[in-house]
C-alpha positions as CSV (number, residue, x, y, z in Angstrom):
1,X,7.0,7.1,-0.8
2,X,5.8,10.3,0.9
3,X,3.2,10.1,-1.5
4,X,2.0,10.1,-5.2
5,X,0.5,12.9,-6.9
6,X,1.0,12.4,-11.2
7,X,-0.4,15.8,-12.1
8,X,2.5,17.8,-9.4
9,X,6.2,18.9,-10.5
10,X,8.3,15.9,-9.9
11,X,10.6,16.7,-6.7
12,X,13.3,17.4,-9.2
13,X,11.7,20.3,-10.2
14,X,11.3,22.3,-7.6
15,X,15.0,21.8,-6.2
16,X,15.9,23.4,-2.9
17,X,11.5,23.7,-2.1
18,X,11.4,20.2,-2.1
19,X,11.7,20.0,2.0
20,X,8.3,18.4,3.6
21,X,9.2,17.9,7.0
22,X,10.9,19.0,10.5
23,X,11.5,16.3,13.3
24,X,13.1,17.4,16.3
25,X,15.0,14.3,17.8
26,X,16.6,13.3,20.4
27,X,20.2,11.5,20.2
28,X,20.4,12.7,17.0
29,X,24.5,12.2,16.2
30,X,23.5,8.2,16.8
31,X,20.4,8.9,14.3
32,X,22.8,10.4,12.0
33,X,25.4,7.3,12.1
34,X,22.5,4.8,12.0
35,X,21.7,6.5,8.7
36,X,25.1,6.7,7.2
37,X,25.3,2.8,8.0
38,X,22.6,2.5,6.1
39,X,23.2,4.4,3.0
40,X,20.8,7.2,3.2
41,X,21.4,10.2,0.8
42,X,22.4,13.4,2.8
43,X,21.4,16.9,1.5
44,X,22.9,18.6,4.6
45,X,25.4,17.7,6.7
46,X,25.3,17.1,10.3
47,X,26.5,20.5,12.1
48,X,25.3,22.9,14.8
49,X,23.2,25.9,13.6
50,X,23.6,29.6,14.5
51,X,19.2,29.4,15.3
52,X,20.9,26.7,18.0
53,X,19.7,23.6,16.5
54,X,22.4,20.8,15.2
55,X,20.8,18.9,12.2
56,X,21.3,17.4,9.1
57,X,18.9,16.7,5.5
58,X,18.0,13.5,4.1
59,X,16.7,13.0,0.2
60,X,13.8,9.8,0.6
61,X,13.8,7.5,-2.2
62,X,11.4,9.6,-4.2
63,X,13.2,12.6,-4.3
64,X,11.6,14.7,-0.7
65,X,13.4,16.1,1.8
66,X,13.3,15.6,5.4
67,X,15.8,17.8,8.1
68,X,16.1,15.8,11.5
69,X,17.1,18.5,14.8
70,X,17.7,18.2,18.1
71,X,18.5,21.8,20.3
72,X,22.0,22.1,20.8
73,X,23.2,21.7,24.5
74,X,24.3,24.7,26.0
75,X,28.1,25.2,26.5
C-alpha cells in the first residue's frame, strides 16, 4: 500500500491525477517483462517518448500509479 489516508478521495476518484511517482531505470524492457510475468496492471504501455524517455505505467494494488523510464539510446 503506498499508504492509508481514510479522510482523502479514494484513487478512483481522482482518475488520471492519481500518479505518485517517477523512477528512472535502467534495463527497463526486462523490468517491463518481469512485470508482465507477473501480472501487474499496466496503465501505459511500454514505448519511446517524443521528451526521449521510453516508459510504461503501473496501477499498485491500491489503485496509485507509478511510471518506470529509462532515457532512450541515441540512434
Amino acid at each position: 500500500m503506498a499508504g492509508e489516508c481514510p479522510d482523502a478521495l479514494p484513487v478512483s476518484a481522482i482518475g488520471d491525477h492519481s500518479y505518485f511517482a517517477y523512477v528512472q531505470v535502467e534495463g527497463i524492457d526486462e523490468l517491463h517483462e518481469a512485470f508482465s510475468q507477473r501480472g501487474v496492471t499496466f496503465v501505459k504501455s511500454l514505448r519511446d517518448e517524443a521528451w526521449g524517455m521510453r516508459e510504461f505505467g503501473i496501477e499498485t494494488i491500491d489503485g496509485h500509479r507509478m511510471m518506470f523510464g529509462q532515457a532512450c539510446l541515441p540512434a
